[in-house]
C-alpha positions as CSV (number, residue, x, y, z in Angstrom):
1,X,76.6,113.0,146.5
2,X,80.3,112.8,147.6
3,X,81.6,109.2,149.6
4,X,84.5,109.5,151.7
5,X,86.8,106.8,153.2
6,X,89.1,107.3,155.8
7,X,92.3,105.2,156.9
8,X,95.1,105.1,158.7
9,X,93.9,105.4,162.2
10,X,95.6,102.9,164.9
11,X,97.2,102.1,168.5
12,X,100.6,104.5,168.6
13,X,102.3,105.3,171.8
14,X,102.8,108.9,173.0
15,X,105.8,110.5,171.2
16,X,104.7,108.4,167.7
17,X,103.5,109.5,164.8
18,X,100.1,108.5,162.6
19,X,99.3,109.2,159.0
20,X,95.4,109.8,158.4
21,X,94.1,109.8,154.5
22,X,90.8,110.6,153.3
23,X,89.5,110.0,149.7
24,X,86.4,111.8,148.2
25,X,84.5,110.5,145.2
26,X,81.2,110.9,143.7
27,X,79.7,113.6,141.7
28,X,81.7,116.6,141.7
29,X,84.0,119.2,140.3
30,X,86.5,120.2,142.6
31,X,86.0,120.8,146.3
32,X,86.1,123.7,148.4
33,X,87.7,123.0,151.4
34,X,88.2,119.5,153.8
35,X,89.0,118.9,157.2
36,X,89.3,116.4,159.9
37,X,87.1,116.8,163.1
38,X,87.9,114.7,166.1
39,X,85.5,113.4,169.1
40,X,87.3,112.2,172.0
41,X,84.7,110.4,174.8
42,X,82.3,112.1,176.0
43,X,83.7,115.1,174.4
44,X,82.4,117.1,171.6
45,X,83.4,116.8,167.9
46,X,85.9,119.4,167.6
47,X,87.7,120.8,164.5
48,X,91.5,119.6,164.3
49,X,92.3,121.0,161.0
50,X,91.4,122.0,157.6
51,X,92.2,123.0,154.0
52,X,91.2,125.3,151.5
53,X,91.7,124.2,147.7
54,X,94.0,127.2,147.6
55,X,96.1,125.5,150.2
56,X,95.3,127.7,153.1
57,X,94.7,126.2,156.6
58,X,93.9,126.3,159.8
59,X,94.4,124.7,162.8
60,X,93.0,124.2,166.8
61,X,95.8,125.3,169.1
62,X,95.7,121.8,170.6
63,X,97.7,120.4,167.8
64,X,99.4,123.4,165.8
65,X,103.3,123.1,165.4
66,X,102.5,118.8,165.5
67,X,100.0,118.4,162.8
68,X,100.1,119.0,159.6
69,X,97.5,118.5,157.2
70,X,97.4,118.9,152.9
71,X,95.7,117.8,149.9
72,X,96.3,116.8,146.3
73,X,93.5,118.3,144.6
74,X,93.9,115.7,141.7
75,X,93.2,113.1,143.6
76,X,90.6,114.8,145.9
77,X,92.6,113.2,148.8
78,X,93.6,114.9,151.9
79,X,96.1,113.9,154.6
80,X,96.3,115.1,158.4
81,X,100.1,114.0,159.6
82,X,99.9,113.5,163.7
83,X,103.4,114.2,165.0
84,X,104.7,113.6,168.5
85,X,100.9,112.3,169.6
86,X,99.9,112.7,172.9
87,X,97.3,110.2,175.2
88,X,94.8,113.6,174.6
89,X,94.7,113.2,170.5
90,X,93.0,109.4,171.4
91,X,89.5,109.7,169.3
92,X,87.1,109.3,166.7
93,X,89.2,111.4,163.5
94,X,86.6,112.3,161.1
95,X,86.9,113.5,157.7
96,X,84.6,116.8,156.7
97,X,84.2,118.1,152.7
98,X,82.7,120.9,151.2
99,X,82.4,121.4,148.1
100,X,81.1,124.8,148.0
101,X,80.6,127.9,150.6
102,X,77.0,127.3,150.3
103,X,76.6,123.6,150.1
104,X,76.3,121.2,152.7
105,X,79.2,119.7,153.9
106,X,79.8,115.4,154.1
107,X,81.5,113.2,157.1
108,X,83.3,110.3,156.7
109,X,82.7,107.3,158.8
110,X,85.7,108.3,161.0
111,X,88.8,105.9,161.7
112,X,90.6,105.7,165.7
113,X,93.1,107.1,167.1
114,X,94.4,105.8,170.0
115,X,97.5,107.0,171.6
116,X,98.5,105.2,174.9
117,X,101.2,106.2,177.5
């Protein structure tokens, strides 16, 4: 069972910047890989970034060269850092874990992002 909790979402105008965290607890070792998924309305949930715990990521051409996401692997925390955020990043942010290739993955709750004009 892993629990995740999400903060740093908010109201930022276009141009600002945002700080998302994302803490996993609960029975585990070490995890495999995390990422945050985001669902603007009446979109689909779409994968924003992620992390292996060998520090390689990955990220949806939407927000590469602005976003930058990382982990500390002692803490099972992981960050997503939103540079120059733009009306299109407003959404649901959700956090994603895995804790091994074959297991099944946990959400968080998911924190807002809302970036106005």
């Amino acid at each position: 069972q892993v629990q995740l909790v999400e903060s740093g979402g908010g109201l930022v105008q276009a141009g600002g910047s945002l700080r998302l965290s994302c803490a996993a607890s609960g029975s585990f070792f070490s995890i495999h890989a995390m990422g945050w998924h985001r669902q603007a309305p009446g979109k689909q949930r779409e994968l924003v970034a992620s992390i292996t715990n060998g520090g390689s990521t990955n990220y949806a051409y939407s927000v590469k060269d602005r976003y930058i996401i990382s982990r500390n692997n002692d803490k099972n925390t992981m960050y997503l850092q939103m540079n120059s955020l733009k009306r299109e990043d407003t959404g649901v942010y959700y956090c994603y874990v895995l804790i091994s290739p074959l297991s099944v993955g946990s959400w968080g709750q998911g924190t807002q992002v809302t970036v106005s004009s």
